[in-house]
C-alpha positions, 0 to 999 in steps of 0.5 A: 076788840081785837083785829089781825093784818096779815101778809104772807109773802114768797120769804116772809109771813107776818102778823100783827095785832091791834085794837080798836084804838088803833094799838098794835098790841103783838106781832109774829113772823116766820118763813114764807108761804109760796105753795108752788114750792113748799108742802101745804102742811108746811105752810099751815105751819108757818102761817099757824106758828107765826099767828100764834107767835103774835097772839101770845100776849093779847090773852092778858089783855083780855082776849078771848079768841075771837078777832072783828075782823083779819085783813089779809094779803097772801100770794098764793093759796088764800083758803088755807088762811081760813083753814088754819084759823079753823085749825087753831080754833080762833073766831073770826068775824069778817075776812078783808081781802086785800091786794099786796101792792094796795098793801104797800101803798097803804103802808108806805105812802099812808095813801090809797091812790098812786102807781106801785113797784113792787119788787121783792121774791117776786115782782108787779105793778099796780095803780091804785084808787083805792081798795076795789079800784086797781089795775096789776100787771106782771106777777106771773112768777119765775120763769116766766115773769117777775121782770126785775124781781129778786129773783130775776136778778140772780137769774140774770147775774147766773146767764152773765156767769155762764156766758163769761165761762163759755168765752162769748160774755164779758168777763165779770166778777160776778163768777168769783162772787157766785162761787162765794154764794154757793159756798165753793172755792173759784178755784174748785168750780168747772163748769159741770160742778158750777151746773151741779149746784145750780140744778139740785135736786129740790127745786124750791132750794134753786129759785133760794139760789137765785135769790141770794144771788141777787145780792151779790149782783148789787154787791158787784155793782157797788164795785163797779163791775160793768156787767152787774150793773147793767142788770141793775139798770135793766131790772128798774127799767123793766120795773119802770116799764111794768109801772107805767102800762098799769097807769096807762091801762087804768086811764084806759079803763082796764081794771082788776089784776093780770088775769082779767081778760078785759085787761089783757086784751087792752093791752094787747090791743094797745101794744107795749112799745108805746107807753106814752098816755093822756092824762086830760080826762083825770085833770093832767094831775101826776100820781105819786110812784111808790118803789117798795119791796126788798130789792130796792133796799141798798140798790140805789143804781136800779132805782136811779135808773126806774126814775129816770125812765119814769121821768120820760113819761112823767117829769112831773112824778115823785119816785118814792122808796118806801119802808114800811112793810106791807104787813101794816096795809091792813092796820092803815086800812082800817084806821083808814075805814074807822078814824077817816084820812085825818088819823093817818098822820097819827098812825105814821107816829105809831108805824115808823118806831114799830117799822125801825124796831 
């Protein structure tokens, strides 16, 4: 029997293959699927070719194009998972709907209970208790949300940018440095040139712009410039923030993601300055706090300072960075369902080399 775990990302869809052994047998990757900004068609292919890409193998095993079943995570437009399969003619028993921080959490802490900071393209927060007992909050997409995503990052380092050309803001490398990311010479960038660049005409290429950039503004920090780091320093409080109001609404008794009414009207309710909580019906146990997502690869100023404000409110608390991907959530999930918690450690065996690889 063969089964599918999928995860479609804002930068990233990936595939990979397994059987009821618990083998990965194929893996496939190709760009990412945010609809907001790309053609439907466009990302049927991407989905299409990645699937293929990681099929191609599993027909000398005896393959015969039916998978048990497909788990899946995807930000956006979730139907058309369906209608590609359909496209490709692949036989599907069953589709498990998973959230993406469960994903991370399954994948990268081999658990299925603790709170989440997911940080990649995009951001939220989550505490999970399992597949169908969560709460999410953020994620509500740049401009108006992803507070200390990638995104929000680059968007952050570009105001310093600007502010420094205006002559009311700090004077920071990151100018030189976004100069260097747009592929310009400083010395060829006015102003109006340097807002030519930032606006084209595509707007899917601009928030690709925001998100090279953050790298740059780790790169900033890690030479010391002031400016980056106190974007480093705000985004992991934010995250921090974020992390912290999902447990306190879930020990309040919200549950579901940001668009759940209930949710929204505890937290409204409760007010977002105030994110101390009481943790005395659930035993005062302390969950573990899992950092995932591409952001916090090699930024280790914006995780110092998301632990340190973590540890306001939960001294007690491990701050976690894992590595995995959350393409794996599925393959955990359903060693999880299948073999029990015993096979997990067993499956870590399996994922680390794969994750490395």
């Amino acid at each position: 029997m063969f089964y599918l775990s999928i995860h479609g990302g804002n930068s990233n869809f990936d595939v990979i293959a397994f059987n009821e052994n618990c083998e990965i047998l194929g893996r496939g990757h190709r760009s990412g699927i945010d609809n907001c900004f790309e053609p439907q068609q466009t990302v049927l292919r991407h989905i299409s070719e990645a699937v293929i890409e990681c099929v191609v193998d599993l027909y000398s095993l005896g393959f015969s194009g039916r998978f048990e079943c497909v788990y899946y995570c995807m930000v956006d437009k979730r139907n058309l998972l369906k209608e590609c399969f359909l496209q490709i003619g692949y036989d599907i028993g069953e589709y498990i709907l998973l959230e993406e921080p469960y994903c991370y959490l399954l994948a990268g802490g081999l658990t299925e209970t603790g709170c989440v900071a997911l940080s990649s393209t995009g951001s939220c927060a989550a505490f999970c208790n399992g597949r169908n007992d969560l709460l999410i909050t953020g994620g509500y997409g740049i401009p108006v949300g992803d507070e200390g995503s990638s995104a929000y990052i680059g968007i952050r380092g570009i105001n310093m940018v600007t502010r420094s050309i205006g002559g009311w803001g700090e004077k920071t490398i990151l100018y030189d440095f976004l100069c260097e990311s747009l592929g310009n010479n400083t010395a060829q960038v006015d102003t109006v040139r340097l807002l030519q660049l930032l606006y084209p005409d595509n707007n899917y290429a601009r928030r690709l712009i925001y998100v090279k950039f953050a790298r740059q503004v780790v790169r900033a920090a890690g030479c010391g410039d002031a400016v980056a780091i106190s974007i480093l320093e705000e985004a992991g409080e934010l995250m921090a923030r974020q992390t912290l109001c999902a447990y306190r609404l879930y020990l309040s008794g919200a549950r579901g993601t940001q668009n759940d009414i209930c949710m929204n009207h505890r937290g409204r309710e409760q007010g977002v300055v105030d994110l101390s909580f009481d943790r005395s019906a659930h035993g005062n146990q302390t969950p573990g706090v899992y950092v995932c997502g591409s952001t916090w690869k090699n930024n280790p100023i914006m995780l110092n300072a998301f632990r340190s404000f973590v540890s306001r409110y939960l001294p007690e608390a491990q701050c976690v960075e894992t590595k995995r991907a959350a393409v794996y959530g599925g393959f955990v999930c359903f060693i999880l369902e299948t073999y029990g918690n015993n096979a997990l450690k067993e499956a870590a065996v399996q994922l680390d080399p794969l994750q490395e690889a």
